[in-house]
Each structure stands twice: as structure tokens, then as C-alpha cells.
Residue frames as qw, qx, qy, qz and C-alpha x, y, z in Angstrom:
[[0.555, -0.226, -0.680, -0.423, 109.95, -181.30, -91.19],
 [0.464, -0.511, -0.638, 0.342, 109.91, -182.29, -87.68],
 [0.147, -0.183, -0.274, 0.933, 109.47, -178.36, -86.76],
 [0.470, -0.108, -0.525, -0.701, 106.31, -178.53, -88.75],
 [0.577, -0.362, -0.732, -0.031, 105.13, -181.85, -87.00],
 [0.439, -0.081, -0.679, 0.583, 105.50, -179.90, -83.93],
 [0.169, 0.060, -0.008, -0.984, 103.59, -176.99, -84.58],
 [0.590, -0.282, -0.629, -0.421, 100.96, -179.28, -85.95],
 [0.537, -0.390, -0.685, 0.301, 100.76, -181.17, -82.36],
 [0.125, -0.114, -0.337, 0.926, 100.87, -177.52, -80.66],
 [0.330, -0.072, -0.140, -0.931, 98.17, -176.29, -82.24],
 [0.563, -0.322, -0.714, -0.263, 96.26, -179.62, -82.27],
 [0.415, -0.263, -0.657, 0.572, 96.73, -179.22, -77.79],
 [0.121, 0.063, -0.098, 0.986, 95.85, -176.07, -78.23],
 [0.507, -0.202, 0.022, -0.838, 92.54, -176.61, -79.44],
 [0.582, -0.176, -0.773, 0.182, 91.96, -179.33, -77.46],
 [0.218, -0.296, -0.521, 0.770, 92.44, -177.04, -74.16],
 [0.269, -0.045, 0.017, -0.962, 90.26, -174.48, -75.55],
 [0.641, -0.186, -0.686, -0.289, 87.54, -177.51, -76.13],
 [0.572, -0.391, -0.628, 0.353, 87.83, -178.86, -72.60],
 [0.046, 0.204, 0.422, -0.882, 87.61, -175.22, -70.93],
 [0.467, -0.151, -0.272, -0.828, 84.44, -174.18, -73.48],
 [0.574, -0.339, -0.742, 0.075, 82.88, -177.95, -71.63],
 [0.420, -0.280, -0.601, 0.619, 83.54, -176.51, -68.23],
 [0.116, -0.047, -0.025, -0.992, 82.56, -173.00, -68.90],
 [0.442, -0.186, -0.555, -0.680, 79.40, -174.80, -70.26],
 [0.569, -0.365, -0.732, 0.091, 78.72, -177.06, -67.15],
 [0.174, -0.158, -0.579, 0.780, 79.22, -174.11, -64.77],
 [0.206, -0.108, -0.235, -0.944, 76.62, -172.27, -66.99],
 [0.627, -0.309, -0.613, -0.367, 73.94, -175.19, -66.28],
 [0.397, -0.043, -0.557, 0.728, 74.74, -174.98, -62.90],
 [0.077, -0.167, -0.293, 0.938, 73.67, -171.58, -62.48],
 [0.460, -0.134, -0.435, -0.763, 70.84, -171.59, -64.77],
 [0.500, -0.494, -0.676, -0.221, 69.17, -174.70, -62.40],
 [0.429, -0.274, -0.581, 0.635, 70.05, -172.98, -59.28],
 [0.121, 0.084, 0.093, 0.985, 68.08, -169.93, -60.68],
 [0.341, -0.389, -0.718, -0.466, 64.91, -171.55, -61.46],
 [0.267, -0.108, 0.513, -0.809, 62.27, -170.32, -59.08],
 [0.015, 0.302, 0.952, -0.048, 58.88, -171.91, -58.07],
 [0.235, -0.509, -0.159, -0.813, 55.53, -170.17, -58.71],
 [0.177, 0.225, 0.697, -0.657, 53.38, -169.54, -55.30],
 [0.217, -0.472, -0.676, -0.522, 49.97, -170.77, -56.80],
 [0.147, 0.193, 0.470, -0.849, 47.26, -168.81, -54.27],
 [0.271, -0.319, -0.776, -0.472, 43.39, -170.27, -55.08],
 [0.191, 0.101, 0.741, -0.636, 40.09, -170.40, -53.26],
 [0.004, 0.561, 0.720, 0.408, 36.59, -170.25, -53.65],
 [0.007, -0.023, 0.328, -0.944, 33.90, -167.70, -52.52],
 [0.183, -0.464, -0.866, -0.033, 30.78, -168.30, -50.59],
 [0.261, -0.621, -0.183, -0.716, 27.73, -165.95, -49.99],
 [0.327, -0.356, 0.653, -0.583, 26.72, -166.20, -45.71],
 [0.821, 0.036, 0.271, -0.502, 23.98, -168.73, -46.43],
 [0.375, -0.609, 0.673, 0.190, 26.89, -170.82, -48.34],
 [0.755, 0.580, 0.282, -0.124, 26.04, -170.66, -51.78],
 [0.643, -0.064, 0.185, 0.740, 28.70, -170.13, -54.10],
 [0.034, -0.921, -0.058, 0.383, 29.28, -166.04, -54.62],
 [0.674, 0.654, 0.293, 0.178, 29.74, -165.24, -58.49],
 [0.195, 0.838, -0.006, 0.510, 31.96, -162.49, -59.94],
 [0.512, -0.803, -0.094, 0.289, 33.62, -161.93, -56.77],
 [0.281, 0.862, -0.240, 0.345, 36.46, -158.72, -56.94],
 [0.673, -0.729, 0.080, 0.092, 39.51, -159.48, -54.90],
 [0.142, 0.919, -0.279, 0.238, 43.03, -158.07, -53.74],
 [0.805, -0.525, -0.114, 0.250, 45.57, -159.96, -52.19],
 [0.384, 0.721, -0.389, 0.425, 48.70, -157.95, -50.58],
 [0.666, -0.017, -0.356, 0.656, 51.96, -159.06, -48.90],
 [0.387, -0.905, -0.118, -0.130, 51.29, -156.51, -45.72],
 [0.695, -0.576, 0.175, 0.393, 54.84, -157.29, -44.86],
 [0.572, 0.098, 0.431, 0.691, 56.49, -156.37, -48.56],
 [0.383, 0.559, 0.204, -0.706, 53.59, -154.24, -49.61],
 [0.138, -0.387, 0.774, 0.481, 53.08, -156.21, -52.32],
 [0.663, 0.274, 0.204, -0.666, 49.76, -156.68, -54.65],
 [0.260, 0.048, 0.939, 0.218, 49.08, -159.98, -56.10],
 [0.360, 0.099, -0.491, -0.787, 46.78, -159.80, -59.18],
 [0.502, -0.061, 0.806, -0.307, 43.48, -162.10, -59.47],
 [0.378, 0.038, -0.431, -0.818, 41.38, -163.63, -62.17],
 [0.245, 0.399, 0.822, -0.326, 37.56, -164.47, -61.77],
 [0.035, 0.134, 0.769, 0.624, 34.94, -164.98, -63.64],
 [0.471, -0.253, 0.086, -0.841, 31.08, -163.68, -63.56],
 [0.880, -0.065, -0.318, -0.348, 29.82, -167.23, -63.65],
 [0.668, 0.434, -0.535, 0.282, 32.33, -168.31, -61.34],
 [0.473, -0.866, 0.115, -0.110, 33.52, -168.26, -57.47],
 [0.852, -0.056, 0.079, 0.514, 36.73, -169.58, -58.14],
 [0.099, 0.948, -0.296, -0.062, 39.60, -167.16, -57.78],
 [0.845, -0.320, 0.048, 0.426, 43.07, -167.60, -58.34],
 [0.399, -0.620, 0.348, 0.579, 46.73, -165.42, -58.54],
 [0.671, 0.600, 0.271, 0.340, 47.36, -164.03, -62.59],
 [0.589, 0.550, -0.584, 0.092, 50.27, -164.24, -62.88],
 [0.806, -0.495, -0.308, 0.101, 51.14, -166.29, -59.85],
 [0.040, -0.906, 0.419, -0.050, 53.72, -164.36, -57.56],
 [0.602, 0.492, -0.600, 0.191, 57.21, -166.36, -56.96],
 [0.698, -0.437, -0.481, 0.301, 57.94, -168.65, -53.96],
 [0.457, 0.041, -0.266, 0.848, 61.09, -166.12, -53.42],
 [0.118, -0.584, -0.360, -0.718, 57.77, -163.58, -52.96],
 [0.516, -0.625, -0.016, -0.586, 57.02, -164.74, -50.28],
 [0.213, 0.445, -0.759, 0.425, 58.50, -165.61, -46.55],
 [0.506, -0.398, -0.753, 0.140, 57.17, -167.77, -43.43],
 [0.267, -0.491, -0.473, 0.681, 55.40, -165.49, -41.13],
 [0.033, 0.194, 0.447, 0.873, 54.25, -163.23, -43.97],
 [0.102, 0.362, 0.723, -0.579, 50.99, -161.73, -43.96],
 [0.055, 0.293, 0.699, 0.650, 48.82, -161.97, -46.72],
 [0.356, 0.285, 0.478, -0.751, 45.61, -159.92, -46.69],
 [0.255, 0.366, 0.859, 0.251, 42.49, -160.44, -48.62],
 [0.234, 0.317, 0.122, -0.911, 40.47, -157.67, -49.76],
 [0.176, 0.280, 0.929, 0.168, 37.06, -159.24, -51.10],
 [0.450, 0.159, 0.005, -0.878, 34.29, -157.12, -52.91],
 [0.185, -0.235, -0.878, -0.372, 30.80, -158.85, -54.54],
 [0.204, -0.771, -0.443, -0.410, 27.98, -156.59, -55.10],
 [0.318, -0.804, 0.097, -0.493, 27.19, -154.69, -51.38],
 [0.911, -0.400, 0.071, 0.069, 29.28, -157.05, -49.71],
 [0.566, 0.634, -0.406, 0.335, 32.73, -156.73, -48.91],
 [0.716, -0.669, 0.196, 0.029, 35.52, -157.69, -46.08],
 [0.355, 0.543, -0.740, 0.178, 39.41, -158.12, -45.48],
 [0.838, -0.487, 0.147, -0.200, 40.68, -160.94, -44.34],
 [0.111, 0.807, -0.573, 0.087, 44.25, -162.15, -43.10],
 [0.956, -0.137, -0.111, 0.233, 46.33, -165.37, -43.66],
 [0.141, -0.885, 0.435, 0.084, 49.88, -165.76, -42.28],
 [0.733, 0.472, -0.483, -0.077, 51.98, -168.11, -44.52],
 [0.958, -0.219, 0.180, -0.045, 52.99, -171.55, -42.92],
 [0.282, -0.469, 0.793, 0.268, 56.07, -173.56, -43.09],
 [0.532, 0.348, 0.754, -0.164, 53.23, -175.88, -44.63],
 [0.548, 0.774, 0.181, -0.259, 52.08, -173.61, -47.28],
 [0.198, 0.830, -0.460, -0.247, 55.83, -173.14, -48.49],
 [0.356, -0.242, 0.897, 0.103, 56.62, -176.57, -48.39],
 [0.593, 0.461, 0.661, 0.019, 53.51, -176.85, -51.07],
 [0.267, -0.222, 0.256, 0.902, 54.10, -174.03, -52.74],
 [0.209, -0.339, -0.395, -0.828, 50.75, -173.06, -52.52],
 [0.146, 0.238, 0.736, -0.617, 47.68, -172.03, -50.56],
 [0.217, -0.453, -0.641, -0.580, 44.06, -172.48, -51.36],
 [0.041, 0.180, 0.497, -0.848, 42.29, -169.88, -49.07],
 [0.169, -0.655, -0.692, -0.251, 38.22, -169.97, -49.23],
 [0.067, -0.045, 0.179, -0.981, 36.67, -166.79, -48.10],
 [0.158, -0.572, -0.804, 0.030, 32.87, -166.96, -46.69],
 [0.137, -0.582, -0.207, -0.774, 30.68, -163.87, -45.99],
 [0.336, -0.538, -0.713, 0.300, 28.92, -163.46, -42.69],
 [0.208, -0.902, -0.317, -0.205, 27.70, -160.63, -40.88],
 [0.463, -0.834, 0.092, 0.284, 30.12, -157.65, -40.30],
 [0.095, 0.718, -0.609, -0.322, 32.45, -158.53, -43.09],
 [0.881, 0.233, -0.411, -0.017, 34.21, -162.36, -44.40],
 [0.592, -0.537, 0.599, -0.051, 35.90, -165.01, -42.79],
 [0.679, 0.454, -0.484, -0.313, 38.20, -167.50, -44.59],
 [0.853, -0.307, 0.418, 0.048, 39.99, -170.96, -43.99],
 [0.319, 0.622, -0.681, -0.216, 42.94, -172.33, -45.61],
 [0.964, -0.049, 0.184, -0.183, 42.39, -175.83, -47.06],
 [0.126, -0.476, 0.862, 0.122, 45.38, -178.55, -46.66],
 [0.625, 0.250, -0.563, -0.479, 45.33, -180.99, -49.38],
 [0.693, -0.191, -0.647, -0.256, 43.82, -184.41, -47.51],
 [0.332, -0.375, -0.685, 0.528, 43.75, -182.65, -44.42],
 [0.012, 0.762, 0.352, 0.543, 41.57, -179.27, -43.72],
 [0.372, -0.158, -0.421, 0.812, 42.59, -177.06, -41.10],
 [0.075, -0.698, -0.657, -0.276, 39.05, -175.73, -39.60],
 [0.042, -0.166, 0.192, -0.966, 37.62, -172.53, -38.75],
 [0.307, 0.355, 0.728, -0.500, 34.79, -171.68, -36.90],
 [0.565, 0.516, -0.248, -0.594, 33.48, -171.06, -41.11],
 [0.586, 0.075, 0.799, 0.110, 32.68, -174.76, -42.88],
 [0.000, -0.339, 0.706, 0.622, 33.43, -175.04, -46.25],
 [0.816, 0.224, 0.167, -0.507, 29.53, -175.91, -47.47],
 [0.551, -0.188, 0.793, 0.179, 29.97, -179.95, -48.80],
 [0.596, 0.575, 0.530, 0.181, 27.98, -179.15, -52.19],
 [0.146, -0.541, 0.344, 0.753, 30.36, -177.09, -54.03],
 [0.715, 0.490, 0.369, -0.335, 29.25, -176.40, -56.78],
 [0.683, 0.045, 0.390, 0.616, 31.29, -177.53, -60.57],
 [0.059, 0.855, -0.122, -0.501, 32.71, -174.73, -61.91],
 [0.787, 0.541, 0.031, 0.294, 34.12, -174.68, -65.42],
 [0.742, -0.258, 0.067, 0.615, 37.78, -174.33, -65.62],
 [0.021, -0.916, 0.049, 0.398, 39.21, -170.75, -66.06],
 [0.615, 0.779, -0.124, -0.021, 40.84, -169.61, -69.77],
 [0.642, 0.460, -0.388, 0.475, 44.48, -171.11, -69.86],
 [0.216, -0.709, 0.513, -0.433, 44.73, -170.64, -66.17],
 [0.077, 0.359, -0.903, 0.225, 45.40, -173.26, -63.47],
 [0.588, -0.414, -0.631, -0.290, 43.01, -175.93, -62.34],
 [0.632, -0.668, -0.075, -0.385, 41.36, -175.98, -59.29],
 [0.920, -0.340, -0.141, 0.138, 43.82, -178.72, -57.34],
 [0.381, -0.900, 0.188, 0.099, 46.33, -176.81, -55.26],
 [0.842, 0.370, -0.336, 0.203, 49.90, -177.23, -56.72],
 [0.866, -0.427, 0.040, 0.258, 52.29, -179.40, -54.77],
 [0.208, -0.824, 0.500, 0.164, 55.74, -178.68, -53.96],
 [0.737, 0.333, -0.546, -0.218, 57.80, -180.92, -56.20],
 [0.961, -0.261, 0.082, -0.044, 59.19, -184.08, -54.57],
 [0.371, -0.626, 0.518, 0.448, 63.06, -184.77, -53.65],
 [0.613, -0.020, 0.643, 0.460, 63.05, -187.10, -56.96],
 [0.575, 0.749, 0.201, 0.260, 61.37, -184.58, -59.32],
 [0.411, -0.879, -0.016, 0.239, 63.77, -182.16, -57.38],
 [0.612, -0.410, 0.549, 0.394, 67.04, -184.16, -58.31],
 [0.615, 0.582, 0.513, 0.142, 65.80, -183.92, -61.85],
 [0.204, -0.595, 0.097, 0.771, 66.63, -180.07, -62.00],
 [0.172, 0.675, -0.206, -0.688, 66.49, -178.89, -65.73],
 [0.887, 0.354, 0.297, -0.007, 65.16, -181.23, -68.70],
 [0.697, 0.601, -0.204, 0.335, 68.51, -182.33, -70.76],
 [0.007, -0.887, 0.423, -0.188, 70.84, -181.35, -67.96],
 [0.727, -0.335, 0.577, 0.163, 72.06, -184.93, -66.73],
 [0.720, 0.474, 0.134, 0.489, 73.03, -185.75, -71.09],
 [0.514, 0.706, -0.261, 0.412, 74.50, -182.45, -71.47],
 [0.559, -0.651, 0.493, -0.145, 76.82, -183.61, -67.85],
 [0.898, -0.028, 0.411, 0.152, 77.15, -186.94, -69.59],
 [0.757, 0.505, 0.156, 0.384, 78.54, -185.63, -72.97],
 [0.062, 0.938, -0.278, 0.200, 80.59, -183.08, -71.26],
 [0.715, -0.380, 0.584, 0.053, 82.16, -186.06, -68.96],
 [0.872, 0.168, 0.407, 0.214, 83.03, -187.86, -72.08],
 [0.615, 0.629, -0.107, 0.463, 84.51, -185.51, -74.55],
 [0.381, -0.817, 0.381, -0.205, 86.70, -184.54, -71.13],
 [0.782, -0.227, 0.562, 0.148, 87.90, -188.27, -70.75],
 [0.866, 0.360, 0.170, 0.302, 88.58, -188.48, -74.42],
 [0.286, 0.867, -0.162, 0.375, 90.67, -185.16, -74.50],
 [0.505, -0.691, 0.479, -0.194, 92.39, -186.62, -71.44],
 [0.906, 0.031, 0.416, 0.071, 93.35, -189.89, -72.72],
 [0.676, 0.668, 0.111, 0.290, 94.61, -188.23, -76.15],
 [0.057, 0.938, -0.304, 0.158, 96.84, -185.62, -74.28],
 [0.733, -0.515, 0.350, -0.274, 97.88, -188.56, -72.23],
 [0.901, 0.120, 0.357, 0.214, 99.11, -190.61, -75.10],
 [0.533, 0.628, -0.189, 0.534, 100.81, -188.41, -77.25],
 [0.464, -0.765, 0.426, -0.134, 102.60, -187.42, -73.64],
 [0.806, -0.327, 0.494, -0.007, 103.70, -191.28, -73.30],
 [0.833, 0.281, 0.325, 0.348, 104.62, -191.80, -77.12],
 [0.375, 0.894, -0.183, 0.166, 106.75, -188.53, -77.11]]
């Protein structure tokens, strides 16, 4: 009988230990999964004609000159808003990069070149306007309640644009903030909390039947 009871209690430790590694296995797994997540690099603007109306339908290219990399756009006919479809990934892009712009609309067309900020990556986005003029386009990159000018101004009647199918709105997205930061992965601080606890109970139980053998 008592060789029975022992086996019982063996096996019962057993799966106990296998419990308390599958926990750990499970917390390293969340781990790795928030440390994967990437950010998107939103990339917006508008487009203005030389006389700084707003310029419809516009066709444009942006590529990573330093990756060779082409970043999709979508725009609309009724529209001068552009922005990145699919956005590319922060990890896409580095400080010191060098984004070009390749801008058709109608008989008008011009490149122009931003080089990615410490600024822009710390929002994790950039909202480049693009203006015609004579000879080609000039753009500016606007910083969200601060503008960083060119000798091109950014006409003050903009006109309202309706909001592109299922895409992003107009209002540059921010870089998250340390506290959404600390957040990391919805559900991952419970399933830390309920791994911490069925640990402490499976530590306490091994602990007593230790002390009352």
C-alpha cells in the first residue's frame, strides 16, 4: 500500500513540474511575441498646384534611395491627399535615409528628396506636402504643432477632403508614449499574473508535502 501511495505522489510531482515548465515556456513565448511587434511608418501629405490650389488625382512614388525600396500610395481623383498603402515598417526605415518623391499630375511632374530625422522616427511618421513650381516640385515636412519651413508655404485654406476608403486619417500618427509603451501586448500583464500564481501555488504544494514527509 504505501508503494502505491508513493507512486501516486510521484506522478502527482511529476505533473506538477511539467505544469510549472509549460507556464515558463509560455511566459518566454509572450516575451518574444511583444519584442517582435513592429511599428508602421505612416508617410502622408498633401499636393498643391504652383498657384496653391489643391492638385487632384496626383500619381506618386516614394523610394528608400538608400535600400532601393518602393513604398506604394493611395489617392484619389477628387482628392490631394496621399498616403503609404500598406504603410512600410519603422524597421524600413533608418535615420539618415533618403526618401525620394516621384510626383506626376497631368503635364506636371518632379522628384523630390526628404532625409528621415531622429524626429520623424521618434513619431513614427512623416507628413511631407509637395507643391509645384516652375522647373519641377518642392516639398516641406510638417511637425505636428510645430512646422519646419521651406522657402514653399503650405497655402492656409486647405481645402476638406473626404477621408480615404478604410485608410488612415489625415493626422500624422504619433509614436506611442513610454506608458502606452509599458503596456506591450493586450492580456499580457493577466497572462504574467496567472502564470505567477499557479507557480506560487505549485511551490507551496511541493513545499508541503516536502515538510510533512
Amino acid at each position: 500500500m504505501k508503494i502505491k501511495l508513493n507512486g501516486m505522489e510521484s506522478k502527482k510531482n511529476r505533473i506538477m513540474i511539467s505544469v510549472f515548465a509549460i507556464c515558463i515556456v509560455s511566459a518566454a513565448l509572450v516575451s518574444a511575441t511583444a519584442s517582435a511587434v513592429s511599428l508602421p511608418f505612416e508617410i502622408s501629405g498633401y499636393v498643391f498646384n504652383a498657384d496653391g490650389s489643391a492638385c487632384n488625382g496626383p500619381t506618386i512614388t516614394i523610394t528608400n534611395l538608400n535600400t532601393g525600396e518602393t513604398f506604394s500610395t493611395m489617392t484619389l481623383p477628387s482628392s490631394n491627399y496621399y498616403c503609404t498603402k500598406p504603410a512600410p515598417l519603422l524597421d524600413d526605415v533608418d535615420e539618415g535615409n533618403v526618401l525620394q518623391f516621384n510626383v506626376t499630375a497631368g503635364l506636371e511632374s518632379g522628384d523630390i528628396e526628404h532625409h528621415i530625422s531622429a524626429s520623424d522616427l521618434n513619431r513614427a511618421a512623416l507628413q511631407f506636402n509637395i507643391t509645384f513650381s516652375e522647373g519641377g516640385a518642392k516639398g516641406e515636412s510638417v511637425v505636428e504643432e510645430e512646422q519646419i519651413q521651406t522657402p514653399i508655404q503650405t497655402p492656409i485654406q486647405t481645402p476638406v477632403l473626404p477621408p480615404l476608403p478604410q485608410g488612415p486619417n489625415t493626422t500624422p500618427t504619433t509614436a506611442p508614449s513610454e506608458e502606452e509603451e509599458g503596456k506591450g501586448i493586450p492580456g499580457s500583464e493577466a497572462v504574467y499574473a496567472i502564470i505567477g500564481f499557479i507557480a506560487t501555488i505549485l511551490y507551496l504544494t511541493l513545499k508541503g508535502k516536502k515538510g510533512g514527509s
